[in-house]
C-alpha positions in Angstrom: 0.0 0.0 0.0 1.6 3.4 -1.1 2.1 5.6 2.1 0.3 8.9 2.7 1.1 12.2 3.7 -1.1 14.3 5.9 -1.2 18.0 4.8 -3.4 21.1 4.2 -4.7 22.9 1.5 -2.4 25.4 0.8 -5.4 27.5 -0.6 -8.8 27.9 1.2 -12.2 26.3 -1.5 -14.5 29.4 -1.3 -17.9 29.6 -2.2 -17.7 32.6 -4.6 -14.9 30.4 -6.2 -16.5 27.2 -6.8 -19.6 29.4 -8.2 -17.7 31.2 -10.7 -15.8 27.6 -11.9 -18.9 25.4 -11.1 -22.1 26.7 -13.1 -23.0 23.3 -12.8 -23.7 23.8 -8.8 -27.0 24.6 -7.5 -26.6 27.4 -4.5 -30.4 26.4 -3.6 -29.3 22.8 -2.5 -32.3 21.8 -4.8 -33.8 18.1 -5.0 -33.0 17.7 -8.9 -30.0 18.7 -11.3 -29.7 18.4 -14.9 -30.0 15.2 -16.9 -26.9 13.1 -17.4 -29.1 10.6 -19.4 -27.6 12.1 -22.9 -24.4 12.7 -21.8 -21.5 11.4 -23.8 -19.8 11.2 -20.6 -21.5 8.6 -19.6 -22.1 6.5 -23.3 -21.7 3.4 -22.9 -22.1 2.9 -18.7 -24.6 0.7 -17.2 -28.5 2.4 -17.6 -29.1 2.4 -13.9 -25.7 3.6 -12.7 -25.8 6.1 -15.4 -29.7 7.0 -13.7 -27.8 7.2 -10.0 -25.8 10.0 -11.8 -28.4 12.2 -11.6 -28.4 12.5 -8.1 -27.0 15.6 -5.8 -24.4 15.6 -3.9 -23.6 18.3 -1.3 -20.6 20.3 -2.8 -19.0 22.2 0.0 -16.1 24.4 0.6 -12.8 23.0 2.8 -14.2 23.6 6.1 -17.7 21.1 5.3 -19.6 24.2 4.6 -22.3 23.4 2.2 -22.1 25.8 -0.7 -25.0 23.9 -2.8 -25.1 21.2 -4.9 -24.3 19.5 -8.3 -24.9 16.0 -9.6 -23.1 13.3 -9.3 -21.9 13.0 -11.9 -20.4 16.9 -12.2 -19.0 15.7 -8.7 -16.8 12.8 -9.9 -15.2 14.6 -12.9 -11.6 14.7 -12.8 -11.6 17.7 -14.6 -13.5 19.5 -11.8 -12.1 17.3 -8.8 -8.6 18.8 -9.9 -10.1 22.6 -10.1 -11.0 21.5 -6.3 -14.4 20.8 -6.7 -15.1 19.1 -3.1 -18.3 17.1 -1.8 -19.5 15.5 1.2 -19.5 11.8 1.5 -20.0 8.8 4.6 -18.1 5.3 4.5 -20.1 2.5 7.0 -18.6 0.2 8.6 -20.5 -2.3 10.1 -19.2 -5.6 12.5 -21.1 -8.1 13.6 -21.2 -9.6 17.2 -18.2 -11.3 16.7 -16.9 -8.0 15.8 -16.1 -9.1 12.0 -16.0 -6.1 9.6 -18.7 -6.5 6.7 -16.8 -6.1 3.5 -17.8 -5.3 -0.3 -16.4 -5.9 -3.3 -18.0 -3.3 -5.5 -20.2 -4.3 -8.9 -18.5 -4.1 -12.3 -21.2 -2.2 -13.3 -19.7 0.8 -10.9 -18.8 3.7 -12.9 -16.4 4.5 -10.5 -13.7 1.7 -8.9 -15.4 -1.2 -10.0 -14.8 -4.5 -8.8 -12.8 -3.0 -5.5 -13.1 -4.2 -2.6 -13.9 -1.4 0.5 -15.8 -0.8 3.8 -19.8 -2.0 4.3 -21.0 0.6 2.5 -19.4 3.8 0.8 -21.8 6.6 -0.2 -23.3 10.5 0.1 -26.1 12.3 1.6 -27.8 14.4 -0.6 -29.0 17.6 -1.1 -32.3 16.9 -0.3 -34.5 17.4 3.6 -33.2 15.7 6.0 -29.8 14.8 4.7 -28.1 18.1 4.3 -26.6 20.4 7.6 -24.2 22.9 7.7 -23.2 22.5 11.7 -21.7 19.3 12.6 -24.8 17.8 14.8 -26.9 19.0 11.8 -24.9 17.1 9.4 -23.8 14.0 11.1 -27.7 13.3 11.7 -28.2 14.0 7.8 -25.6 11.3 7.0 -26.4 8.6 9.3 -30.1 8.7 7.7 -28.3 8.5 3.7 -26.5 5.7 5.4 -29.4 3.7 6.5 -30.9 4.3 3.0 -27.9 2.8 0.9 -27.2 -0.6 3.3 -30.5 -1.1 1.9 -30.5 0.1 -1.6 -27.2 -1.3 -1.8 -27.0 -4.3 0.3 -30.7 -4.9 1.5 -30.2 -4.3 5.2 -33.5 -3.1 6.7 -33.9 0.2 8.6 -34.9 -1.9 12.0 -31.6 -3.7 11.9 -29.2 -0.6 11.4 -31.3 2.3 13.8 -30.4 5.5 12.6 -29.1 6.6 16.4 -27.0 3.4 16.3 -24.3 4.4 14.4 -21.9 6.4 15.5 -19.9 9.1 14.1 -15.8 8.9 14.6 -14.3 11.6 12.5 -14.1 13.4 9.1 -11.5 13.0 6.9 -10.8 15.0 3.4 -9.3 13.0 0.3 -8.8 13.3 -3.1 -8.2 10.2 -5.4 -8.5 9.4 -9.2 -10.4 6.1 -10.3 -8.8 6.5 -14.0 -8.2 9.5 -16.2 -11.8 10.7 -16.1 -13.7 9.8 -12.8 -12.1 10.3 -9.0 -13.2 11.3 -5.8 -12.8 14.8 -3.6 -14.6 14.3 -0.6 -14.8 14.8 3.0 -15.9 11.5 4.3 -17.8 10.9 7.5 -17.1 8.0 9.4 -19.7 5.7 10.7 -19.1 3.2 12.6 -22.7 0.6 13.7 -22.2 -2.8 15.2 -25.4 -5.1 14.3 -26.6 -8.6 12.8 -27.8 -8.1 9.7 -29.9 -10.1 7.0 -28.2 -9.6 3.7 -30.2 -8.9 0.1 -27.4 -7.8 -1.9 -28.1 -5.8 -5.1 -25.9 -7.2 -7.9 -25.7 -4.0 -9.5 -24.2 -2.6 -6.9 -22.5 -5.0 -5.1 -20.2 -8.3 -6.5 -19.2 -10.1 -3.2 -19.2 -9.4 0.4 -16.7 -10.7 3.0 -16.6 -10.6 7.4 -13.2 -10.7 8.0 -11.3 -10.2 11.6 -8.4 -7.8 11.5 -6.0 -10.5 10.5 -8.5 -11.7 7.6 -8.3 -8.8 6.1 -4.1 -7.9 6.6 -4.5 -11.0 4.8 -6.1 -9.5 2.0 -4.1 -6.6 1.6 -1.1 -8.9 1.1 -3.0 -10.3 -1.9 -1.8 -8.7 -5.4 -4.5 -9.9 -7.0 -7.3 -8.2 -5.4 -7.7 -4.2 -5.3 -9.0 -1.9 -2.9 -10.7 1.5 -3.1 -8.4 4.3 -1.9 -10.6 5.5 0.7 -10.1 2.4 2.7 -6.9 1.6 2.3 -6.2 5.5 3.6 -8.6 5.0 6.5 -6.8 1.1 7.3 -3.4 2.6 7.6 -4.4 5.3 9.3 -7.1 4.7 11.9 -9.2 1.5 11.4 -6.9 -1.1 13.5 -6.7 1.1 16.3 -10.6 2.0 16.5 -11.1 -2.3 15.7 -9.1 -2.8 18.9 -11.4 -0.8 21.4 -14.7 -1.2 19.6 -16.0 -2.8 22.9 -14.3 -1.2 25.1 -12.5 2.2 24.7 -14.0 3.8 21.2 -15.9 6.8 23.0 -12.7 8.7 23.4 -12.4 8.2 19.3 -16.0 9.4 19.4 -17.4 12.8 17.7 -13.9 14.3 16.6 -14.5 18.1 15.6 -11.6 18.8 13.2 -11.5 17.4 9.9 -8.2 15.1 9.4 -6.6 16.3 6.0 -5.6 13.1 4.8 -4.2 13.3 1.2 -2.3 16.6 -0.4 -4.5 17.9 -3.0 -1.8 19.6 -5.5 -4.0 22.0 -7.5 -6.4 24.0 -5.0 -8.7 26.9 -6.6 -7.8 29.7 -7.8 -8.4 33.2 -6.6 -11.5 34.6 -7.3 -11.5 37.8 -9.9 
């Protein structure tokens, strides 16, 4: 695994300059963007992950403010990742009773890092009610519902088994990574942590394989060449996830409700100056 370096933008996102870059981004936080379903982007993708393109994300600027928001598929643009175009996002990860992480190797059909495998479930609130928040409290709440709603739309894990006020929020951490020379992510990523027995439905197009592993299972699986993991969760396992693992039954509450935002890979091209 390549080794990362923890540092700061060396120029603040504002929202003034992501409106003058980004027309594209909706200050209203509205429930609908443009179509993507003629897009030549996107010729050639699966129907239905080309459809889940058309949803909102929550573009922010570098402190998690939410300036308003753009589709999904404006979001994961390398060309607008690499002017700093920056969304929220949530990454699940759910153990069981024997305190096994839940694992998925995403669907082939993924339009972004397909057929990698990452944590339970790796997503982002919208920017529609009850999802959004522009205070932390606000804004954890928001992204522990979106998380209940993908386990099921990805995985089929019903609402009852993962209670919304069961998961708990550890920390935020800001990323930027390239899937190939078009689509990457630029996100700050809420971590969620949930501990529950679940009944598995899995949707196969979004979703290849699933895996519990124990924290040597899956050291095990990194050592592997021949299987790949999603960037995110690689970053998070080097930096954090063994250490939380170890205390999650004893311990994990001082890990509990960090305010800062951990600034986890260099992002080389920050925005501009606005004129």
């Amino acid at each position: 695994m390549s080794t990362t370096t923890s540092q700061t933008l060396t120029r603040t996102i504002t929202a003034e300059n992501v409106i003058r870059l980004f027309p594209d981004v909706n200050t209203d936080l509205a429930s609908s963007s443009r179509s993507t379903s003629q897009d030549n982007d996107l010729e050639g993708y699966d129907e239905e992950q080309i459809r889940l393109m058309d949803e909102v994300c929550i573009v922010l600027d570098d402190n998690d403010m939410p300036i308003g928001s753009a589709s999904k598929k404006v979001c994961h643009l390398m060309a607008n990742i690499d002017k700093g175009l920056l969304h929220r996002a949530f990454s699940v990860f759910l153990f069981d009773s024997k305190n096994r992480l839940l694992l998925q190797q995403r669907a082939s059909e993924k339009i972004t890092f397909p057929d990698m495998w990452t944590n339970t479930c790796c997503s982002h609130p919208l920017g529609i009610p009850g999802e959004t928040g522009a205070e932390l409290d606000a804004a954890v709440q928001g992204v522990r519902r979106a998380a209940q709603r993908k386990l099921d739309q990805e995985l089929g894990i019903r609402a009852a088994q993962v209670p919304v006020e069961k998961f708990d929020f550890l920390t935020r951490i800001h990323y930027k990574a390239p899937s190939d020379g078009k689509w990457g992510e630029h996100e700050i990523d809420y971590i969620l942590f949930i501990k529950a027995d679940v009944d598995l439905h899995v949707n196969p197009n979004e979703v290849r394989d699933t895996r519990y592993v124990s924290e040597e299972d899956l050291k095990t699986m990194f050592k592997n060449d021949t299987l790949k993991f999603t960037p995110w969760f690689k970053l998070i396992c080097e930096s954090m996830l063994f250490e939380w693992w170890k205390h999650l039954d004893s311990g994990l509450e001082k890990y509990k409700g960090e305010r800062g935002i951990r600034r986890m890979l260099e992002v080389p091209q920050a925005l501009p100056d606005a004129a």
